[in-house]
N, C-alpha and C positions, 0 to 999 in steps of 0.2 A: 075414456078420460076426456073431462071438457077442453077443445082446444085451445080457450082463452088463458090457460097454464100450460104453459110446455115444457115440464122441467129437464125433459134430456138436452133443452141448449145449455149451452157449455155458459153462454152469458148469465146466462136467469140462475141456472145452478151455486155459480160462483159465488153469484151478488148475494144468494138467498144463506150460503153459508157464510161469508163475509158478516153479513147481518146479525144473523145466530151468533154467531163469535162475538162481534161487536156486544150484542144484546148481555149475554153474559158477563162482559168483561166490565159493563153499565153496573152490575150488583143490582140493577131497578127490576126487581119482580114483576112488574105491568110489561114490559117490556121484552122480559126472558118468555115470559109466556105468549105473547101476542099473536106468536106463528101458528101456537098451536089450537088445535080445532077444540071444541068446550068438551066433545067425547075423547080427546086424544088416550090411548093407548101406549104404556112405557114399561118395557122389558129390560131390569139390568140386574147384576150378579149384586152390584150395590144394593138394590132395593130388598135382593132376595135376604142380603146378608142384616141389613136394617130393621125389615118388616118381618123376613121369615113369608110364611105363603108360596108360590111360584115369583115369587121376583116381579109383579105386574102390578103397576099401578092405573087407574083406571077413570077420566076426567078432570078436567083441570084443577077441582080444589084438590084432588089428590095430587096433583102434580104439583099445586102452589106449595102445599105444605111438605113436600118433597125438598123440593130446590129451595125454601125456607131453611128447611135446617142444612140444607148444606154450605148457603151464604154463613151461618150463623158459624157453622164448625171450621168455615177459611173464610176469614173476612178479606183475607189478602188474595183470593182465587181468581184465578187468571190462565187463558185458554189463548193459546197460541196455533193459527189454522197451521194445517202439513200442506193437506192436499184436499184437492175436492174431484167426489169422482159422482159420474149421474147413469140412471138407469131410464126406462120408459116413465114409469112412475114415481121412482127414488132417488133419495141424495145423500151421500154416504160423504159426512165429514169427518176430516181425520185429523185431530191435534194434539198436543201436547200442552199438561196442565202442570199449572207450578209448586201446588202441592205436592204432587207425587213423583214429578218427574219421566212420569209416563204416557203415553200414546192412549188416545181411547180414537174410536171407531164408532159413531153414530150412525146407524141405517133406519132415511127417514122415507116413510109411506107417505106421500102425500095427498088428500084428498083433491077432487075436481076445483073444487076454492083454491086450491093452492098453499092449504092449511097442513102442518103436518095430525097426519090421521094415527099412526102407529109407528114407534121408534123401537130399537135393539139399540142398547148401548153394548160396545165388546172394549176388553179391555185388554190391555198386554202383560197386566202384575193382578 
């Protein structure tokens, strides 16, 4: 990993989910996506349950027109951070959304850019 990103600080982790939260809670699609890399990779039981396939979507237009329809199905959505926890390479964010009421669990891969490269969305319902 390039050491010019060093996501196991506790500071750069924080900031980087902070961000994400922030970014989401903006509704500005330029913005929800900007962290991530143009190949990013997204695994969720959401997507499985939407698209059908294995649940993966694959590159940002995939991703734009992902997070598109889900601005569109809760115009009012809103992501409240829990916790933030970091690995060597990862950042596992953990919030509660106001839609559902529920906990989701983000585990982000992040590329040497400091882009996320590959996410797991988990979820508690």
């Amino acid at each position: 990993m390039d050491q010019s990103v060093v996501p196991l600080q506790p500071a750069f982790a924080r900031q980087f989910a902070q961000d994400w939260i922030d970014a989401w809670n903006s509704h500005s699609l330029d913005r929800i996506l900007a962290p991530y890399d143009d190949d990013a990779v997204l695994s969720s039981p959401v997507a499985l349950q939407r698209f059908g396939g294995d649940g993966t979507l694959r590159g940002k237009p995939a991703l734009r027109d992902y997070f598109s329809r889900g601005l569109q199905a809760y115009p009012d959505l809103r992501f409240d951070l829990i916790e933030t926890l970091w690995g060597t390479e990862t950042i596992v964010v953990l919030y509660r959304n106001n839609h559902r009421g529920s906990k989701t669990a983000e585990v982000m891969l992040l590329n040497p850019a400091g882009k996320i490269a590959r996410v797991w969305a988990n979820y508690d319902q």
